[in-house]
Backbone as CSV, one residue per row, in Angstrom:
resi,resn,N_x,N_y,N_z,CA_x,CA_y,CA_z,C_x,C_y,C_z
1,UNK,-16.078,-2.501,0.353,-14.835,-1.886,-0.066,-14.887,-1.627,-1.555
2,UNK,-14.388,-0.879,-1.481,-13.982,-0.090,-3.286,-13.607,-1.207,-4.018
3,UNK,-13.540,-1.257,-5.606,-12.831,-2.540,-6.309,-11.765,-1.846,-7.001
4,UNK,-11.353,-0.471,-6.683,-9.940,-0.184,-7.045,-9.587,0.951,-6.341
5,UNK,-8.406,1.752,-6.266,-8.321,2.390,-5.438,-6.613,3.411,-6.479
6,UNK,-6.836,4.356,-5.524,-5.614,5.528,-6.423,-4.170,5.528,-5.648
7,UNK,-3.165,6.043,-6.439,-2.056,6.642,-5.444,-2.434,7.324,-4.621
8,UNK,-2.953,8.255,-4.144,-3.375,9.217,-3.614,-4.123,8.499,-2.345
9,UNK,-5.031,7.310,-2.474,-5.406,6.684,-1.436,-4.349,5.752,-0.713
10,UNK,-3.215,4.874,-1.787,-2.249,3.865,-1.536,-1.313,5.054,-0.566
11,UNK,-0.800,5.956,-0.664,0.205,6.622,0.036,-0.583,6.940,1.486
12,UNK,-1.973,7.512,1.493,-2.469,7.500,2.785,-2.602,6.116,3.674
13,UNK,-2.141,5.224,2.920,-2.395,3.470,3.535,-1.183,3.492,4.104
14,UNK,0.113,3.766,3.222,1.394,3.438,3.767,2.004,4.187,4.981
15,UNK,1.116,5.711,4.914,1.468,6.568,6.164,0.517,6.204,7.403
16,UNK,-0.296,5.702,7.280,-0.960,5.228,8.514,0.003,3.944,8.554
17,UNK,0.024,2.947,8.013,0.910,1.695,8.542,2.336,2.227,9.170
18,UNK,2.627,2.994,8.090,4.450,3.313,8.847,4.404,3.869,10.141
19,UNK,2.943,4.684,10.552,3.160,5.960,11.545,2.720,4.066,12.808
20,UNK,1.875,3.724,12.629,1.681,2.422,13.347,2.789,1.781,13.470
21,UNK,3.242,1.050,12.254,4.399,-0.008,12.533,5.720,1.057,11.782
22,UNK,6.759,1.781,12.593,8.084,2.153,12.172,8.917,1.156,11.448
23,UNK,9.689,2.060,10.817,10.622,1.059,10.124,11.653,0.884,11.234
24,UNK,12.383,-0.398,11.317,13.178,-0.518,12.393,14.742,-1.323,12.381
25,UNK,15.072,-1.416,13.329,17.072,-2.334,13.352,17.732,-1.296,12.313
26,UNK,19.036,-0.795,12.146,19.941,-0.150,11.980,19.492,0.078,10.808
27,UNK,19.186,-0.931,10.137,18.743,-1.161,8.545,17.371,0.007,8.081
28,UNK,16.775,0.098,9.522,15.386,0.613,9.083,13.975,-0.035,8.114
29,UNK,14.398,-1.235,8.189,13.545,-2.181,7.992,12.072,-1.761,7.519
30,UNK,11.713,-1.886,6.357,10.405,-1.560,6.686,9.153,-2.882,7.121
31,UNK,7.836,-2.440,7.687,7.602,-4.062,7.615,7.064,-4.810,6.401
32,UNK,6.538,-5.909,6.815,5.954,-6.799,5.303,5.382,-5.884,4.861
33,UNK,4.042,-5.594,5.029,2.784,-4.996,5.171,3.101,-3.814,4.160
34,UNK,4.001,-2.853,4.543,4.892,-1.461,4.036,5.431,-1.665,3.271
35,UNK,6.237,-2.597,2.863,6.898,-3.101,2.109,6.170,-3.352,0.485
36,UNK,5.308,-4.429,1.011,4.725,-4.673,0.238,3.878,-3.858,-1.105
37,UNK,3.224,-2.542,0.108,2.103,-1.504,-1.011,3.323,-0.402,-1.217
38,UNK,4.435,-0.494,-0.860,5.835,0.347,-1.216,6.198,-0.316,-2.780
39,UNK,6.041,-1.311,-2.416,6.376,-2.408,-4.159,5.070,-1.715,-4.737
40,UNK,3.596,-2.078,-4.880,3.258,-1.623,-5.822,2.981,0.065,-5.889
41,UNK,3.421,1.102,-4.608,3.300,2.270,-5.320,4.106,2.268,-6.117
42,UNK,5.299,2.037,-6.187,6.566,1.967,-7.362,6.023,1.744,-8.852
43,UNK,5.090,0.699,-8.944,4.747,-0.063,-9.689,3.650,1.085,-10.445
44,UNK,3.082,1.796,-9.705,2.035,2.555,-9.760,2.678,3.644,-10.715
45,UNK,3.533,4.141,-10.298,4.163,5.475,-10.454,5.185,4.712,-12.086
46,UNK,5.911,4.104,-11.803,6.511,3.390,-12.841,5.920,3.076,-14.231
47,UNK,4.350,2.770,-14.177,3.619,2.060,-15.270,2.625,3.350,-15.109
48,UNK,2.751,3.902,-14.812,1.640,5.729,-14.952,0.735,5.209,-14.869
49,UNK,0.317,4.364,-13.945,-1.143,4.073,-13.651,-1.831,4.950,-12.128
50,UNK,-3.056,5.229,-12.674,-3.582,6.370,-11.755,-4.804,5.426,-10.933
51,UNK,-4.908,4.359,-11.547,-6.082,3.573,-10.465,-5.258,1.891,-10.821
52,UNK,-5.910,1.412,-9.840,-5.688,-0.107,-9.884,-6.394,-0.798,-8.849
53,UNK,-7.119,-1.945,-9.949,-8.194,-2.561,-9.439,-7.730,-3.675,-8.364
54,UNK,-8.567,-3.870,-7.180,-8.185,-5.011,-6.094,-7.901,-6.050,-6.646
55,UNK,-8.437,-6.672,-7.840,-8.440,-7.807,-8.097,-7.137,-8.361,-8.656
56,UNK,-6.272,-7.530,-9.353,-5.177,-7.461,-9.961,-4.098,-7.615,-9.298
57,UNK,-4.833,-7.258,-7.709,-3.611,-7.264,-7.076,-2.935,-8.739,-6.219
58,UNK,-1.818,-9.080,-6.045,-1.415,-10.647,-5.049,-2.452,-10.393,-3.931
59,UNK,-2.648,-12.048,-3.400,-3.239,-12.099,-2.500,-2.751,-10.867,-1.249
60,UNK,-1.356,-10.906,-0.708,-0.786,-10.266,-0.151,-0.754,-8.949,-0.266
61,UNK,-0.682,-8.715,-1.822,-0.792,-7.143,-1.260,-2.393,-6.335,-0.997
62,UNK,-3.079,-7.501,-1.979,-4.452,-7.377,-1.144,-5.371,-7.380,0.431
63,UNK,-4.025,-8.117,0.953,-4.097,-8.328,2.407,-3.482,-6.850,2.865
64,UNK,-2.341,-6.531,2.807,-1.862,-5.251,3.379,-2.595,-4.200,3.036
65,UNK,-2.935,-3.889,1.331,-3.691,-2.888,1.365,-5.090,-2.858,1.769
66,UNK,-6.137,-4.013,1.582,-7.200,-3.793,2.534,-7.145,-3.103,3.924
67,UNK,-6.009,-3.732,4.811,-5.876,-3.412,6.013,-5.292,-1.970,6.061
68,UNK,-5.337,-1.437,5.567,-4.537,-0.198,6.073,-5.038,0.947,5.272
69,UNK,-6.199,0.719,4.174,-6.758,1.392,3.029,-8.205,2.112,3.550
70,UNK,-8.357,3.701,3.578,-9.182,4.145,4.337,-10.311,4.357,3.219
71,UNK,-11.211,3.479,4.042,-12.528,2.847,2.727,-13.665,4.054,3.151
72,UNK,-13.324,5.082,4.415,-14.269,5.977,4.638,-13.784,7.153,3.721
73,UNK,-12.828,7.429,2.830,-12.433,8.377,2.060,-12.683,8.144,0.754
């Protein structure tokens, strides 16, 4: 796997998870997972950062974004 990765890759992570797991209950819930790389695209876009390295990132969101981060692109 890559040791950092772009918006441009993070938003293709969150649309494969959302199109997998919907947001759901009245609320529209999103899940952990979504949630989570939703916090740091914010973070992304907020602090004008155009890459960000795995290592930087919480265990957790290292967990969601591995899983859902298309390492063949």
């Amino acid at each position: 796997m890559t040791s950092s990765f772009n918006v441009t890759q993070l938003e293709a992570a969150i649309n494969r998870a959302r199109a997998t797991q919907p947001a759901t209950g009245p609320e529209s819930a999103l899940t952990r997972e979504v949630a989570l790389m939703a916090g740091l695209y914010g973070r992304m876009i907020w602090e004008r950062q155009e890459r960000i390295a795995l290592e930087s990132l919480s265990p957790a969101e290292r967990a969601a974004l591995t899983t859902w981060l298309d390492t063949a692109a």
